[in-house]
TITI-998363 format. One line per field, with one value per residue (C-alpha): residue number from 1; x, y, z; chain. Coordinates in steps of 0.05 Angstrom, whole numbers. Example, Ala and Ser with C-alpha at 12.3 -4.5 7.8 and 13.67 -1.06 7.14 Angstrom:
% TITI-998363
k <- [1;2]
c1 <- [246;273]
c2 <- [-90;-21]
c3 <- [156;143]
c <- [A;A]
% end
This chain:
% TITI-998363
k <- [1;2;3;4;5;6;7;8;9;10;11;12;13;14;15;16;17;18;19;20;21;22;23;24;25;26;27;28;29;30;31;32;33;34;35;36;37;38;39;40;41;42;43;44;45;46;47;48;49;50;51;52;53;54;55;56;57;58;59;60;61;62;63;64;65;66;67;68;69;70;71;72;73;74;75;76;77;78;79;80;81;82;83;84;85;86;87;88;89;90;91;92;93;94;95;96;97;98;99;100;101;102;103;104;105;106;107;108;109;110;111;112;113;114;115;116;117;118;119;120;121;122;123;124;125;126;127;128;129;130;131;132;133;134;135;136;137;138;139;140;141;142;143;144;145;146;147;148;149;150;151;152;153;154;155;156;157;158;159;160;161;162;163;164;165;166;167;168;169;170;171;172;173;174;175;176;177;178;179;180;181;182;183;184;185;186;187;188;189;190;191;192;193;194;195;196;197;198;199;200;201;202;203;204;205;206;207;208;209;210;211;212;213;214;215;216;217;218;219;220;221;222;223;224;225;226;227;228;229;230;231;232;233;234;235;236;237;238;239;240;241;242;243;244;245;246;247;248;249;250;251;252;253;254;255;256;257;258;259;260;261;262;263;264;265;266;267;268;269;270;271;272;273;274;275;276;277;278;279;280;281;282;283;284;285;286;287;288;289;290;291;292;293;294;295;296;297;298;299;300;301;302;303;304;305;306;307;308;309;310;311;312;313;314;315;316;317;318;319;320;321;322;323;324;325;326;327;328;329;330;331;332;333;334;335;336;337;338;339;340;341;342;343;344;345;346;347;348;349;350;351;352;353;354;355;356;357;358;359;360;361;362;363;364;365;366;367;368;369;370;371;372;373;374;375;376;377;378;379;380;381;382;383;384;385;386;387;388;389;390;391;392;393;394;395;396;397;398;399;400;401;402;403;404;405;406;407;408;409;410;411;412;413;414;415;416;417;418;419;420;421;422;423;424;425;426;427;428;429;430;431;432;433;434;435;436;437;438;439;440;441;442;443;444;445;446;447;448;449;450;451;452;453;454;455;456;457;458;459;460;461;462;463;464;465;466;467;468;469;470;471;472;473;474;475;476;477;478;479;480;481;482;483;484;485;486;487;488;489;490;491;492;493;494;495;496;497;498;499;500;501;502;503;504;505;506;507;508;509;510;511;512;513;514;515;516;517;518;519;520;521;522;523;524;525;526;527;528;529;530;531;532;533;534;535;536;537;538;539;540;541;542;543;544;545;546;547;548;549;550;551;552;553;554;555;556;557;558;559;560;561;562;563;564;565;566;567;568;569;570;571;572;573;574;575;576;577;578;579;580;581]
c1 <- [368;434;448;473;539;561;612;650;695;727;696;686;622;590;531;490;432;394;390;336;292;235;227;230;178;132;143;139;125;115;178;229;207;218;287;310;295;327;387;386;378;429;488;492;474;524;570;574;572;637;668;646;604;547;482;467;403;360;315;268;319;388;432;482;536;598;661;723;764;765;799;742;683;718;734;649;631;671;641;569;582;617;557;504;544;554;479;418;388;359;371;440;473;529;570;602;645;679;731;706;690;621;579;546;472;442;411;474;456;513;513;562;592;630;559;541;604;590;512;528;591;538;499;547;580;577;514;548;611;646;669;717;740;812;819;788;846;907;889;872;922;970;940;881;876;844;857;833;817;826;756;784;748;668;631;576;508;504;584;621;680;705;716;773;742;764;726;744;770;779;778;719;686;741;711;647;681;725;651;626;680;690;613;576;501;479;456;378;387;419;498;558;633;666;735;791;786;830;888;889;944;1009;1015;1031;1013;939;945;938;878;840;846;833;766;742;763;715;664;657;654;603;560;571;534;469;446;397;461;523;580;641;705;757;819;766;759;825;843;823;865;911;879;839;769;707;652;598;667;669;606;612;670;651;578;551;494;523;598;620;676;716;781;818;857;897;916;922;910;840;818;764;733;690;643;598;555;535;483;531;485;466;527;477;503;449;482;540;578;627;661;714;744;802;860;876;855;868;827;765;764;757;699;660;672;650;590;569;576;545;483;468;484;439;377;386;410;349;297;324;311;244;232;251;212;147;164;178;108;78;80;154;167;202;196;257;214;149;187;204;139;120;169;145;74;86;134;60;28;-34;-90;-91;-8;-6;-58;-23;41;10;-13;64;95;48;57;139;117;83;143;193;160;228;247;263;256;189;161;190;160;92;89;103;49;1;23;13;-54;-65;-21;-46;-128;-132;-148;-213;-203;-138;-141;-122;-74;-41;-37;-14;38;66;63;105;159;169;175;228;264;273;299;345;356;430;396;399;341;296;318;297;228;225;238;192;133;151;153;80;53;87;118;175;228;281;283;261;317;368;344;346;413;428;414;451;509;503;498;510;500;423;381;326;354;365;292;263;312;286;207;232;266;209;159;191;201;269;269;331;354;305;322;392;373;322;380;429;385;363;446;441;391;379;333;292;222;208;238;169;167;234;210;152;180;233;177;138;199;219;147;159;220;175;218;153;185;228;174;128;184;198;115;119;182;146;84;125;151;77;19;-27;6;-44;11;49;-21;-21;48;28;-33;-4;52;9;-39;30;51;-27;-34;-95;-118;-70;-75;-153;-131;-77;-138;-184;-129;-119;-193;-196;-134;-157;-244;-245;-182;-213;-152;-185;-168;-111;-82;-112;-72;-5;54;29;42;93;63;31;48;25;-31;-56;-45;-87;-140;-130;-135;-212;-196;-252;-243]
c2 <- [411;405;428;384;404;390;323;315;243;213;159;100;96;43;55;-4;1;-52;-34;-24;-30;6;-26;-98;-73;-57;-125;-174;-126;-170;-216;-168;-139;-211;-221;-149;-173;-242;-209;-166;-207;-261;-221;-150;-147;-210;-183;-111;-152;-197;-123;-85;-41;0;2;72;72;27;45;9;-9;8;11;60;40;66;24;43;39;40;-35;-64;-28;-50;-123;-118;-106;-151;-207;-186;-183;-250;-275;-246;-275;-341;-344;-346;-283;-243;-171;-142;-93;-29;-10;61;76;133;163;227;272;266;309;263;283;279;209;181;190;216;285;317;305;245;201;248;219;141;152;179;133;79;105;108;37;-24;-74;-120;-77;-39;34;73;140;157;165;101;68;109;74;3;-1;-66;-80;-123;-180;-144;-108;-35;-2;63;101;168;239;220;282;274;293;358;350;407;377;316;250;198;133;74;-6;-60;-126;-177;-255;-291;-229;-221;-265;-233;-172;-192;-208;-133;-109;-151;-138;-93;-86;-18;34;44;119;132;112;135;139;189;156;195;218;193;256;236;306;280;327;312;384;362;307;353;400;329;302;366;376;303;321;384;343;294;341;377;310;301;357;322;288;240;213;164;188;141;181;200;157;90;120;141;61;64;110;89;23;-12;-13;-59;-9;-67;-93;-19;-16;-86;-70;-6;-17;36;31;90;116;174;168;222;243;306;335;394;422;501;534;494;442;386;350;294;264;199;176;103;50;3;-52;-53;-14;34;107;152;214;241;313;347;415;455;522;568;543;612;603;532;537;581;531;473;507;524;446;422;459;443;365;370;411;359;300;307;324;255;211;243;222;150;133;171;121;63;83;82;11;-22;-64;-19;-68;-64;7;40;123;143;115;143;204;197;179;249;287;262;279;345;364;360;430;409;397;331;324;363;319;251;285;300;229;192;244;228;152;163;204;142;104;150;212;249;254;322;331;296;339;403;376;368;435;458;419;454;518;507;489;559;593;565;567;483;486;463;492;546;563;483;475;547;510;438;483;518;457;419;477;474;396;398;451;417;354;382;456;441;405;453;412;424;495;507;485;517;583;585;557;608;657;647;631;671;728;744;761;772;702;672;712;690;617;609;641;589;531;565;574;497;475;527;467;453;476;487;527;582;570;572;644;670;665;686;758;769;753;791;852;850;841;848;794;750;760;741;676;650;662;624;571;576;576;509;465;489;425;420;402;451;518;556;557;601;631;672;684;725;751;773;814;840;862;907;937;960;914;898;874;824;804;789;744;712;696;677;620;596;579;543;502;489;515;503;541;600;634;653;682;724;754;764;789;844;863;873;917;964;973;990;926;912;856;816;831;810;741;730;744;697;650;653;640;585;548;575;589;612;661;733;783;791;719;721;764;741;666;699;725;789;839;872;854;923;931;863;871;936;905;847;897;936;883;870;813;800;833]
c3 <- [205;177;101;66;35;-42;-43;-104;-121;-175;-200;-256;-280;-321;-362;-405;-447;-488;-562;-598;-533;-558;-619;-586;-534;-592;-625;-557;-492;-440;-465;-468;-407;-370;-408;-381;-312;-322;-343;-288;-242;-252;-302;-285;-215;-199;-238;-196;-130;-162;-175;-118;-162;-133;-173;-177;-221;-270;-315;-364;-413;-379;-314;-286;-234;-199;-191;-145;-201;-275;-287;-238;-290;-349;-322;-301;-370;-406;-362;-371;-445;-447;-406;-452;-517;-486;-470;-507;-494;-551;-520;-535;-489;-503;-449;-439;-379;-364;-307;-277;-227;-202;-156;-98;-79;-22;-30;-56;-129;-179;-226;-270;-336;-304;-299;-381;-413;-399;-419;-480;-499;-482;-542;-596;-580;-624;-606;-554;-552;-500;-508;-460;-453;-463;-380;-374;-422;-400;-331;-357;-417;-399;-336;-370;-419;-473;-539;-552;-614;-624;-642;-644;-618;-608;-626;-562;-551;-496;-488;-504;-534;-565;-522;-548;-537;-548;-555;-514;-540;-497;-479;-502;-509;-569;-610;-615;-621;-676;-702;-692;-720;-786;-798;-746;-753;-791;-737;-715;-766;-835;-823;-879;-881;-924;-963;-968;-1037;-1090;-1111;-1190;-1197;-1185;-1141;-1072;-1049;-1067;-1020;-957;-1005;-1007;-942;-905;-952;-927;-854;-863;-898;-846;-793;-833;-841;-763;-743;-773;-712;-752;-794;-756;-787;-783;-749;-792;-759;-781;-857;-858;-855;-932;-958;-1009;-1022;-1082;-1039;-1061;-1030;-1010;-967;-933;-917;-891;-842;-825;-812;-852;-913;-950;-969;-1012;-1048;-1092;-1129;-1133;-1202;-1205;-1271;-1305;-1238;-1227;-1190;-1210;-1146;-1167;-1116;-1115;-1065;-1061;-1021;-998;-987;-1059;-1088;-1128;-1145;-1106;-1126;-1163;-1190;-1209;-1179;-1214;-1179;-1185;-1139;-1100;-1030;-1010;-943;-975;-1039;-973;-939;-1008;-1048;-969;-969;-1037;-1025;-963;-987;-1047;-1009;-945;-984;-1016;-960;-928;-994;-1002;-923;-928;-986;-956;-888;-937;-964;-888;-870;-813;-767;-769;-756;-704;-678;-721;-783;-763;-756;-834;-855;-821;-849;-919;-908;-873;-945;-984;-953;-956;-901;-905;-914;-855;-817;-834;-807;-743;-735;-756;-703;-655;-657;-659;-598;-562;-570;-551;-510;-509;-587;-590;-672;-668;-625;-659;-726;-691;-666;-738;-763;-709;-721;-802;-791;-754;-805;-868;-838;-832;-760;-742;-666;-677;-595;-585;-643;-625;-547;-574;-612;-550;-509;-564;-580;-507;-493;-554;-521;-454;-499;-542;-547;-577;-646;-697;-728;-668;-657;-726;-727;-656;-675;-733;-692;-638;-691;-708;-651;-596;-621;-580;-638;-597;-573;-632;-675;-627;-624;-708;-708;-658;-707;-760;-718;-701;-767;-827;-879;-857;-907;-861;-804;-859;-892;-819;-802;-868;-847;-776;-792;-845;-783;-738;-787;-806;-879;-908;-862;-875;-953;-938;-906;-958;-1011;-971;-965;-1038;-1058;-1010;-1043;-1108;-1133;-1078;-1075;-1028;-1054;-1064;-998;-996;-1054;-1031;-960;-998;-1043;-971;-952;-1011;-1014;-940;-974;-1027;-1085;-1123;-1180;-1142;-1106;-1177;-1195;-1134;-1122;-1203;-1193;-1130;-1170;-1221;-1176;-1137;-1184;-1120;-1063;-1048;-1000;-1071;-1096;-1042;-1046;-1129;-1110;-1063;-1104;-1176;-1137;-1109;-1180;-1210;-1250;-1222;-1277;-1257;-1176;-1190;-1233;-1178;-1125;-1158;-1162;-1078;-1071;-1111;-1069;-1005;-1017;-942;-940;-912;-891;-815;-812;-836;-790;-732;-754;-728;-755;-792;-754;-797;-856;-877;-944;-957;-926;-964;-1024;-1013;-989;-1049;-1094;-1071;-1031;-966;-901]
c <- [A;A;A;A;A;A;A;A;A;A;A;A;A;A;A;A;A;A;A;A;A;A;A;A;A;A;A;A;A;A;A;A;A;A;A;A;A;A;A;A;A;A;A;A;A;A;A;A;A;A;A;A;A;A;A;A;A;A;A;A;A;A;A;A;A;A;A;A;A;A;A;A;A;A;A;A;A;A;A;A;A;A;A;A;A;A;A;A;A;A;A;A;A;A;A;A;A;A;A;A;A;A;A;A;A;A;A;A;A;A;A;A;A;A;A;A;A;A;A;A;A;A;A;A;A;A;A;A;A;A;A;A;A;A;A;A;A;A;A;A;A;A;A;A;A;A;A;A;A;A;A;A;A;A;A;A;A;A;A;A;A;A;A;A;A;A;A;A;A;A;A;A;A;A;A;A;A;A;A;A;A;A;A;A;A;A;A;A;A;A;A;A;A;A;A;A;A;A;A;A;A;A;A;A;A;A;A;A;A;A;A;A;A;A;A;A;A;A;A;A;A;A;A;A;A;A;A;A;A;A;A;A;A;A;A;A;A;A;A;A;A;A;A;A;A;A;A;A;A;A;A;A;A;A;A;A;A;A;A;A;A;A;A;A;A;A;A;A;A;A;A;A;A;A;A;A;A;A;A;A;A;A;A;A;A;A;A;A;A;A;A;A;A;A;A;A;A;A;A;A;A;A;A;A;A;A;A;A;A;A;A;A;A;A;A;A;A;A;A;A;A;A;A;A;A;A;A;A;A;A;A;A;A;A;A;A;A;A;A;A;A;A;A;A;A;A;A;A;A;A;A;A;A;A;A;A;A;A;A;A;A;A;A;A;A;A;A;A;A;A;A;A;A;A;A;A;A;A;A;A;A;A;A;A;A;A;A;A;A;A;A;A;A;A;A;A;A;A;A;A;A;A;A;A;A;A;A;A;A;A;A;A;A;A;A;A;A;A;A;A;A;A;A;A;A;A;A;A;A;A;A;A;A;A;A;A;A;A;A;A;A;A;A;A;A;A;A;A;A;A;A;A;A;A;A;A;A;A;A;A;A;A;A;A;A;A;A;A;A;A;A;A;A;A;A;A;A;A;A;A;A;A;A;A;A;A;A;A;A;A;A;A;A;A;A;A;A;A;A;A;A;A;A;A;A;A;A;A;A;A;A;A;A;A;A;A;A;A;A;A;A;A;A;A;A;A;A;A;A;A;A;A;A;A;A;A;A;A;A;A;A;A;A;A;A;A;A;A;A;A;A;A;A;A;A;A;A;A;A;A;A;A;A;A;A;A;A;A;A;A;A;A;A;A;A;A;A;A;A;A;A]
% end
C-alpha cells in the first residue's frame, strides 16, 4: 500500500457562517434548520458551481470551499450575499476568504493556516458583509467592481500575528453594505471603541503621548476575548472632530466608547477618562490620572493599565446586569455564561450551585465554549475546596473532565488558562504545569485581574509563597474596589502565614472579613495566625467564628479537599487553636 505523500497548493478559500445560529436554533429549530438547507441548496452551492468552487466541508451552520483563484471566491460571495439581501430569508451570512497555502489530505480535505485565516475572518465580519485578507485584495484590487474598506490588522483567534483585512463593497451588495456600515448591528458580546483622546496642552508633543496611550489601551482591551474592540485605523476616523457619541456608536457598531483628554502643564500630566453606553449615552464610569512627565513610554504603560483595570470590571458588571434583566426565554450561551459568572461571584453553596446550572445550559448550546467550561470546573472544584460537595470523588472527576475539555478549546485564553490552572491546582497537583500554565495567562493578558488572583492561590498551593504574595498584590493594585478582594485578601494572608509573617497575615484575614463578614476561609487564616502569636482568645473567637460559617469544617477534611499540602503552618495553628480533627 502506497503512503500517501504530503501535497501542499495555494489556494482561495471561502468560508461562511450564519450568525447567531445557535441562538435562532433555540428560538425556531426545525425552521432555521430548513432555511439553512434552502439556502444551500439553491445560493451557495449554485453559486460555487457558477465559480468553479469546490465544496470542501459543511457544517450545521456554515460552509468551507476552495476557489482557483481569489477574484472567482470574492465574485462567489458577493453574489450569495446579493442573493440573500435580495431575498427574504431571515438567516444572515459573513464571509471570510483568504489566499494561502494549504496542506491537501488524503481524502481531499484542506489544513493549514490558509483554510484558519478565512474561518476566523468569517467570525469577525459584519452580519451580511464580506471580509478579505490583504493577499486576497492585493490580487483583486481593480480587477472587480467593488469598493474595499480598509479594516486594518485583525487581532485573530489561534493566529500568531495580525491579518490586514479588508470588507468588500460591491454592486447591489453595496447598498446593503453602505447599510452595515452607516449602522451595523452591535456584536453577539460586549463591543467598544476607544476615541483618540482630546490633547487640551497646546502642546503638539502631547499629541504623539495621547495617541500612543489609546493605541496601547486598545490593544490592551483587545486581549479580552469576551469584549469586540473596534481597530484603531476605524477610531482613528474621529480624531479631531466635534463627535455626538450615540452617532459613534451608531457608525461604528459598538454599545460603549471611552473617550478622554490629555493636559500637560508644570512637568505633570492630567489624563481624564470617561466611559459611556452609547445606546443610552449614560456615563458608566469616569476618573482622573495625574503623573510626573519623565518617562513618556513608562507614564503610557502605567495610565494604560490603570484605565484598563477600572474599566473592564465595569463593562463586565453592566452586561452581567443587563444579562439578569433579558426574559429567559431570550437568552443565548454568552448570557448564560454571565448569569454564571454572577452567581459563582456570591461564594456560597447555593451561588456556586446556580453557577453550575447557567454554565451548564451555555454548555448545551454551545459544547465548545472554552470559558464556560473553565468556569464550571471552578465551580466543581469549589464545591470540593470549600466542603459543598455532596459526592467530592464526582465533582473532583467533573472538575478534571471540564479543565481538560477547556484546554482542548482554548488553551491561548488567558481567561480559561486562568481558571484552569487554579482548578488544576486543587485538584491535580502537578505545580509545575499549573505554575507554568497561570504564568501563561498572565503573560497573555497582564491587565486581567483574575489571571493574577488565580497565580496568587496557585504559588501559595503549590508552596511558593513569596510568589504567590506578589501576585495577589498585583492583582489587588489592579482592581482596588472590587467585590471580590477578600478572596485575594486571605490567599495573601495563607502565604504570608507559611513565611511565618503573622502579623501581616492578622491584617490581611481582618480586611478580608470587612469586606465579607461571612467568608469562613478568612476565619481560618485568623484563626491560625492568633494561635502562632499566643493570643489564644482571639484564635478561639476566630475558631468559633469558622464553625459557625462552616458547622461541618474538621481539619482531616480539610486537607483531604486538596490543595494543602504545603500548608503546615496553617494547619498547626488551626490544630492548636482547638479546632476538630
Amino acid at each position: 500500500m502506497r503512503e500517501h505523500r504530503l501535497q501542499r497548493r495555494l489556494a482561495a478559500i471561502l468560508a461562511a457562517d450564519v450568525v447567531g445560529y445557535s441562538a435562532l436554533m433555540q428560538r425556531a429549530e426545525e425552521a432555521t434548520y430548513a432555511e439553512f438547507e434552502r439556502l444551500k441548496r439553491e445560493v451557495i452551492e449554485p453559486g460555487l458551481s457558477r465559480y468553479d468552487g469546490r465544496l470542501i466541508k459543511t457544517t450545521g451552520d456554515g460552509a468551507l470551499a476552495e476557489f482557483a483563484s481569489p477574484s472567482a471566491a470574492v465574485r462567489c460571495a458577493v453574489e450569495i450575499q446579493e442573493s440573500i439581501a435580495s431575498g427574504r430569508s431571515s438567516l444572515k451570512l459573513r464571509i471570510g476568504v483568504n489566499l494561502g497555502e494549504v496542506i491537501v489530505g488524503a481524502d481531499g480535505d484542506l489544513f493549514g493556516d490558509g483554510i484558519n485565516i478565512a474561518v476566523r475572518l468569517e467570525g469577525v465580519a459584519d452580519p451580511g458583509g464580506i471580509l478579505i485578507s490583504e493577499k486576497v485584495y492585493s490580487e483583486v484590487e481593480g480587477k472587480l467592481d467593488a469598493g474595499f474598506e480598509d479594516r486594518g490588522e485583525q487581532q485573530l483567534k489561534n493566529i500568531a500575528k495580525p491579518v490586514r483585512a479588508f470588507a468588500v463593497r460591491a454592486g447591489a451588495f453595496s447598498a446593503l453594505s453602505d447599510r452595515l456600515s452607516a449602522a451595523p448591528p452591535l456584536p453577539d458580546k460586549p463591543s467598544i471603541a476607544v476615541l483618540p483622546f482630546e490633547n487640551m496642552s497646546g502642546d503638539p508633543e502631547q499629541e504623539y503621548f495621547s495617541d500612543g496611550m489609546v493605541e496601547e489601551i486598545i490593544t490592551a482591551l483587545s486581549r479580552f476575548k469576551w469584549l469586540f474592540v473596534i481597530a484603531r485605523n476605524s477610531s482613528f476616523t474621529f480624531k479631531g472632530k466635534a463627535v455626538d457619541i450615540k452617532e459613534v456608536g451608531r457608525r461604528l457598531g459598538v454599545r460603549y466608547v471611552l473617550e478622554g483628554s490629555v493636559r500637560k502643564a508644570a512637568g505633570k500630566v492630567r489624563i481624564t477618562g470617561q466611559l459611556i453606553d452609547a445606546i443610552t449615552g449614560a456615563h458608566i464610569w469616569a476618573d482622573r490620572f495625574e503623573r510626573d512627565l519623565t518617562d513618556v513610554f513608562a507614564l503610557q504603560d502605567e495610565v494604560t493599565v490603570a484605565v484598563v483595570s477600572a474599566i473592564q470590571p465595569k463593562l463586565l458588571q453592566t452586561e452581567i446586569a443587563m444579562a439578569t434583566r433579558r426574559r429567559p426565554e431570550s437568552l443565548t450561551a454568552y448570557d448564560f455564561h454571565l448569569r454564571a459568572m454572577q452567581q459563582s461571584y456570591l461564594t456560597t453553596r447555593e451561588g456556586v450551585a446556580e453557577a453550575l446550572r447557567l454554565a451548564h445550559r451555555a454548555l448545551e448550546l454551545d459544547p465548545r465554549f472554552g470559558a464556560v467550561a473553565a468556569l464550571a470546573g471552578l465551580c466543581r472544584m469549589r464545591n470540593v475546596v470549600w466542603g459543598h460537595a455532596v459526592d467530592s470523588q464526582f465533582d473532583r472527576k467533573e472538575a478534571v473532565r471540564l479543565l481538560h475539555l477547556a484546554l482542548s478549546v482554548d488553551e491561548g485564553d488567558a481567561q480559561t488558562l486562568a481558571w484552569v490552572s487554579i482548578t488544576s491546582a486543587h485538584m491535580i497537583g502537578d505545580y509545575e504545569s499549573e505554575t507554568e500554565m497561570a504564568d501563561r495567562a498572565v503573560a497573555l493578558n497582564p491587565n486581567l485581574f483574575d489571571a493574577w488572583f488565580c497565580r496568587g492561590w496557585v504559588y501559595k498551593v503549590a508552596g511558593l509563597p513569596e510568589e504567590a504574595i506578589r501576585s495577589f498584590e498585583r492583582a489587588i493594585r489592579m482592581s482596588p474596589v472590587d467585590p471580590l478582594l477578600h478572596r485575594s485578601f486571605t490567599g495573601m494572608g495563607y502565604a504570608l502565614i507559611e513565611l511565618g509573617r503573622f502579623d501581616e497575615a492578622i491584617a490581611a484575614g481582618k480586611k478580608a472579613l470587612r469586606q465579607n463578614p461571612s467568608f469562613s476561609t478568612a476565619y481560618r487564616c485568623l484563626a491560625s495566625a492568633f494561635t502562632h502569636l499566643g493570643r489564644d482568645a482571639e484564635a478561639r473567637e476566630a475558631a468559633a467564628h469558622l464553625l459557625e460559617t462552616d458547622p461541618a469544617f474538621t481539619i482531616s477534611g480539610y486537607v483531604a479537599r486538596g490543595g494543602q499540602s504545603n500548608s503546615k503552618l496553617l494547619i498547626e495553628g488551626l490544630r492548636k487553636a482547638g479546632l476538630p480533627e
